[in-house]
N, C-alpha and C positions, 0 to 999 in steps of 0.2 A: 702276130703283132701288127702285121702291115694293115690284117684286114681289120680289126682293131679299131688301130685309128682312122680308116676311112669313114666309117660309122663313128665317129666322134664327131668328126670334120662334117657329116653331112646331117649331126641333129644340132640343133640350131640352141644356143643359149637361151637363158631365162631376160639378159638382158637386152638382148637383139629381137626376141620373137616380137610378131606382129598379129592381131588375130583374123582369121579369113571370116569375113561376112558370115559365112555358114558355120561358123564354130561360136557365134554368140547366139542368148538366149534373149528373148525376145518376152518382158513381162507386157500382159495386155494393163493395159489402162482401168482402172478401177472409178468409175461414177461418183464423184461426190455426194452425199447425201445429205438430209436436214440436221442439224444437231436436234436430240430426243434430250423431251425436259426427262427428269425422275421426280416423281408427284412426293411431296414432304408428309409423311406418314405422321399421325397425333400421337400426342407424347401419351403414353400411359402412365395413369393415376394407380399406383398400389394401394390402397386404404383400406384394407382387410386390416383387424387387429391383430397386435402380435401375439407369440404363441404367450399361455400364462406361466406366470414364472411360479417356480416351487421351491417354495423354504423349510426347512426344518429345523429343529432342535428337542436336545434331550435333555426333558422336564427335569426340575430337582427340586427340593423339598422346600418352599414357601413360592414357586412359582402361582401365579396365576393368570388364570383364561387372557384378562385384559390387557395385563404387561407385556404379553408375548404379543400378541396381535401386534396389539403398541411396536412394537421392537420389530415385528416385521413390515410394517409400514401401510399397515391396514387403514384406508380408509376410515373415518372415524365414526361414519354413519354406519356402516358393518361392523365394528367391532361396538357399537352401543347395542346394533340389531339382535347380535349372538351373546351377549352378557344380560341382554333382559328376555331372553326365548326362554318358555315353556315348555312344560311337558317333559318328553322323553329330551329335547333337545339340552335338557338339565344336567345329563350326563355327563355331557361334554367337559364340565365346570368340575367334573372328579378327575383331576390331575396327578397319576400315579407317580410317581419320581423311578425316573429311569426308561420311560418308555419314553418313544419319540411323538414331536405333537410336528404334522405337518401341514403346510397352507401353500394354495394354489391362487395366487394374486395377480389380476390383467397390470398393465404397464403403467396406471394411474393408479392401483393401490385398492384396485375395487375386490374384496372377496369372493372368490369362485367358487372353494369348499375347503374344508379344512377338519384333519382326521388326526386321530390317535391309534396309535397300538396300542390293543390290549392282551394280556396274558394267555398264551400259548398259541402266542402270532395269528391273533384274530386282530383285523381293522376295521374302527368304527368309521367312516367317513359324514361328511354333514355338508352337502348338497346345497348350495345357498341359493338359490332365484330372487326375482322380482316380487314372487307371488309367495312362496312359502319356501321352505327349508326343509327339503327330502331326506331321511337317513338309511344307511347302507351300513349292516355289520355282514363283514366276509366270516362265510363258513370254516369252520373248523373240525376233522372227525373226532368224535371223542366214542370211547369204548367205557360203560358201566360193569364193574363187577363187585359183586359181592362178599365181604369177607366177614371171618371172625377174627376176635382178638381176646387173650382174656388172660390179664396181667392180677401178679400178687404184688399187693405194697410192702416196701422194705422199712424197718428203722431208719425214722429221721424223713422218708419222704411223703412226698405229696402222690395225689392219684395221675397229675401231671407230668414229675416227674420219673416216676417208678412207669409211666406209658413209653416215653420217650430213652429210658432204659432199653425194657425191650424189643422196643421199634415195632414198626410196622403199622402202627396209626399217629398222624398228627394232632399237636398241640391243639390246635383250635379243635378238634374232633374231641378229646378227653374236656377243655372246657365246655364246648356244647352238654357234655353229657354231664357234668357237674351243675350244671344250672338247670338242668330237666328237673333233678333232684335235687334241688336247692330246699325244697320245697318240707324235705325231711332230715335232712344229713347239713350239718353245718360243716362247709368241708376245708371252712380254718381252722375249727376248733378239734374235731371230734373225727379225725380219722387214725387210722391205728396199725401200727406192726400187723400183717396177715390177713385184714381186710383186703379183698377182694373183688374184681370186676369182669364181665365181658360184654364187649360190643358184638351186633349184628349188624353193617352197615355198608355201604357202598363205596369205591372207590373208585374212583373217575380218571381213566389215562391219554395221553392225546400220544400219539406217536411212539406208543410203549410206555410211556413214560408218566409214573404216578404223577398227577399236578396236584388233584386236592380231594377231600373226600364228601361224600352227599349225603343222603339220608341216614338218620340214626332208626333200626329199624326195632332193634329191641338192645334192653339195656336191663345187669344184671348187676345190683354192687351189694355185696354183703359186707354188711356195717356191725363189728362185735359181735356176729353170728348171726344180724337178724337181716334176712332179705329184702332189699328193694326192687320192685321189679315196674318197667317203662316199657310202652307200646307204641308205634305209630299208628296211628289213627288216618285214615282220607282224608279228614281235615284238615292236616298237618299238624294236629296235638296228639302227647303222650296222656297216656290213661295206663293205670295199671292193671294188671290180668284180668280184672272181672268187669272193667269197664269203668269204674270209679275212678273219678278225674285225680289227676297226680298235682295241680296247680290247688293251693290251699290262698285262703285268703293275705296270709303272711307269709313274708320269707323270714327265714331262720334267721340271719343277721342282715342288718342294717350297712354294712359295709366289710371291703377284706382287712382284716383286722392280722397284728402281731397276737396280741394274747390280750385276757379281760383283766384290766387291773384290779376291778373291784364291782363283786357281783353284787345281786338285789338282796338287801339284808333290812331289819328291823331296828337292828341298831348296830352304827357303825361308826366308830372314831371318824369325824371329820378330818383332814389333811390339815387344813387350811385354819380353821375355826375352834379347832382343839378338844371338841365336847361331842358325846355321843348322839348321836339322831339315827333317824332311819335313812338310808339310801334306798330311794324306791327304784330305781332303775340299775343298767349296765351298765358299766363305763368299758368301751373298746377304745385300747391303747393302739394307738396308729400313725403314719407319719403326717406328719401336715400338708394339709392340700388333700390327704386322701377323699375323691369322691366318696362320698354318702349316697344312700339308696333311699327313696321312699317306700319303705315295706309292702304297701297296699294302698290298691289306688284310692283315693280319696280326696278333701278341698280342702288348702292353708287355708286354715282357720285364723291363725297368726304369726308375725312375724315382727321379730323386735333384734333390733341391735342395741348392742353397748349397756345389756342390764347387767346389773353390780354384781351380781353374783353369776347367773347363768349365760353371762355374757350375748353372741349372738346365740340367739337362738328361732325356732319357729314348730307349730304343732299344725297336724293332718287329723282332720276329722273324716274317719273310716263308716260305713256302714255297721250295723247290730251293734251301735252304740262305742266303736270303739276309738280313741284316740291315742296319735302316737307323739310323744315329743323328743327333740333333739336340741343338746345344748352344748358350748363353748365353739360353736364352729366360725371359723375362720373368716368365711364367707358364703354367699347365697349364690346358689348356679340362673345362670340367664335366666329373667322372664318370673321365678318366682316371687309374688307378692299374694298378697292377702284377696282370697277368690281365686287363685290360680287348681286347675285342675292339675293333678301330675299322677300317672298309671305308678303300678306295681314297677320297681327295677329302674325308676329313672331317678338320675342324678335331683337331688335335689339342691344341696352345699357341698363344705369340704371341712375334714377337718381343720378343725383350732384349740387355741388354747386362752379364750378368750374367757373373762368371768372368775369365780373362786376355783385356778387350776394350776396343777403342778406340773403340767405336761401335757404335749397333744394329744388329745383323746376325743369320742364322743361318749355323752353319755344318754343313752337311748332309754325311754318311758314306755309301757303301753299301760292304757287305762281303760278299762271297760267299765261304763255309766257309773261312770267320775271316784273308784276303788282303780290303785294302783297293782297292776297284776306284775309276774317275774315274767318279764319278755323271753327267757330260757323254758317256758314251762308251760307259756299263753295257748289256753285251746286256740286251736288253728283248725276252722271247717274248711273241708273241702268248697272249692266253688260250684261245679254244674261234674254231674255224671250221664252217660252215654244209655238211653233208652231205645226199645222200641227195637226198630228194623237195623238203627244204627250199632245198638250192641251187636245185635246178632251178628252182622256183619266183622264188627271188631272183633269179639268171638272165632269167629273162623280165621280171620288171619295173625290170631296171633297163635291159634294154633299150629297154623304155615311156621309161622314161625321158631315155633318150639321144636317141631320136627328136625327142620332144618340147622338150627342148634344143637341139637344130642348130633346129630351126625358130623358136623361140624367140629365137637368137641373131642371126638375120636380123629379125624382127620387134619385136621388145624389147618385145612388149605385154601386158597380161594376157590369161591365158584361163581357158576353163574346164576344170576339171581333167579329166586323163587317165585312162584306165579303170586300177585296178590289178586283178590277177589274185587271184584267191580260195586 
């Protein structure tokens, strides 16, 4: 303890200490220097455009091209530019309800491109420049294969619905093939319990998955026993087996009709007028508005509203002297007047009940050099048959085809399609 505190005693406080010369630290002097400018660096200008904006929306049914544009705040010299384009750029303006339509707009509203999806997620894109309008449809795989099909009608149905009975081909496929054969088979009036069909034709899949069907390659419907038979042709027309064209000057009826209320007769109680005459024509009973067909191509000859009796009506003057008339209709489809050319199958009016009528009907005429013929009965000539190297040709492959039918008909399975001949 003693020694202790002698060492206490001889270290010296914090508040008594003093410091020895040699126990301080000695900073050298540091030169003053010039003050240094820093040079003011130029402001940068960004003026690159912004990125384009993308809009979208999914069409619906009375949408069009221009309202949308409109609504997306298109520029209005762009959306005149793409509502008066041509060509293929036409497309555009088919507005399927349900897909999406999308636009890529700079920050002012100016059109960059503007695309739609189409059906089985393929996109059309439309590329707008200065100078022209580039189009872009994105690839899609699709796989073709070939089937048969070959349905019996039931009581009570149609060749449509006794299809879609058994499955395995669509609606729009069974109407194609009822209009190949329009040409012989009237197929509101005159088809029947046990009549029977088959198709040879292609079926189109994208990602496994049936989307819709292509070619009709051969086609087979026996009508109350008697065969009709249809070919495809290179050309993209049906002929039937020996090359003889299947498209006759007239179609069998003049529209889809309910039933004929009153056939071509010599003498027929009037409805209206009370006294016997001749009805020279059909009369097909059908709903109002139903479009009408112009049987074969030829030139309105005439067209009258509000006569007293036949109300509207109007006549097509046919080749080899034939004319056809149609009377009480409703109304005239766009564009027809007097000198109007209109092909086989296009709309001409719709039904009405206009003139001496007890109901919506038409009542349909053909006349061959100026004698009323029974439109149910009227020779119908074939138009154009296949000669030459082109038979020969059709020749061979519908013999491809027949083949591949018998064996088809024992198998009932898809394959893959047939070679056809060049």
């Amino acid at each position: 303890m003693f020694l202790s505190a002698q060492a206490y005693l001889e270290f010296p406080s914090f508040d008594t200490y003093e410091p020895d010369a040699s126990d301080v630290l000695i900073e050298e002097a540091v030169p003053e220097s010039e003050p240094v400018e820093i040079p003011v660096l130029p402001r940068i200008n960004y003026d690159h455009p912004l990125a384009p904006r993308l809009l979208s929306h999914q069409i619906e049914r009375g949408d069009t091209l221009g309202r949308l544009l409109t609504s997306f705040g298109t520029d209005e010299r762009d959306i005149n530019r793409i509502v008066s384009c041509r060509g293929e750029c036409r497309k555009l303006h088919r507005l399927i309800p349900g897909a999406s339509l999308t636009a890529r707009l700079t920050h002012d509203g100016r059109l960059v491109s503007i695309g739609q999806s189409l059906p089985y997620g393929q996109i059309r894109e439309y590329h707008v420049y200065s100078a022209d309008i580039q189009i872009t449809t994105s690839d899609v795989e699709r796989q073709t294969v070939t089937a048969y099909k070959h349905v019996v009608i039931r009581e009570g149905e149609s060749p449509i619905s006794a299809a879609l009975r058994s499955g395995g081909i669509r609606e729009a496929t069974v109407l194609r093939a009822t209009q190949i054969l329009e040409y012989d088979i009237d197929f509101w009036r005159n088809v029947y319990p046990n009549d029977e069909f088959e198709i040879y034709f292609d079926q189109i899949f994208v990602d496994d998955e049936h989307v819709e069907d292509g070619n009709i390659y051969a086609l087979h419907f026996v009508n109350r026993g008697k065969l009709h038979e249809a070919y495809l042709h290179t050309d993209g027309l049906h002929y039937e087996a020996d090359g003889s064209a299947i498209q006759k000057q007239f179609l069998k009826a003049p529209l889809r009709y309910k039933r004929i209320s009153s056939n071509f007769s010599n003498a027929r109680k009037h409805p209206i007028l009370g006294y016997t005459r001749a009805h020279k024509g059909v009369d097909y009973a059908a709903p109002r508005g139903t479009p009408i067909r112009a049987t074969a191509d030829g030139v309105v000859s005439r067209v009258t509203r509000n006569d007293r009796a036949a109300g509207n009506f109007l006549v097509i003057r046919h080749s080899n002297g034939f004319d056809t008339r149609y009377l009480h209709l409703s109304g005239f489809a766009p564009g027809i007047s007097k000198g109007t050319h209109v092909s086989r199958g296009s709309t001409i009016g719709y039904v009405g009940s206009t003139g001496y009528s007890t109901g919506p009907h038409l009542h349909y005429e053909v006349i061959k050099n100026g004698r009323h013929l029974n439109p149910l009965s009227v020779p119908n000539p074939s138009i154009e048959s296949l000669e030459g190297t082109q038979k020969n040709l059709f020749l061979a492959n519908v013999e491809n085809y027949l083949v591949s039918i018998e064996r088809l008909r024992e198998q009932n399975l898809i394959v893959e399609p047939v070679a056809v001949a060049d």
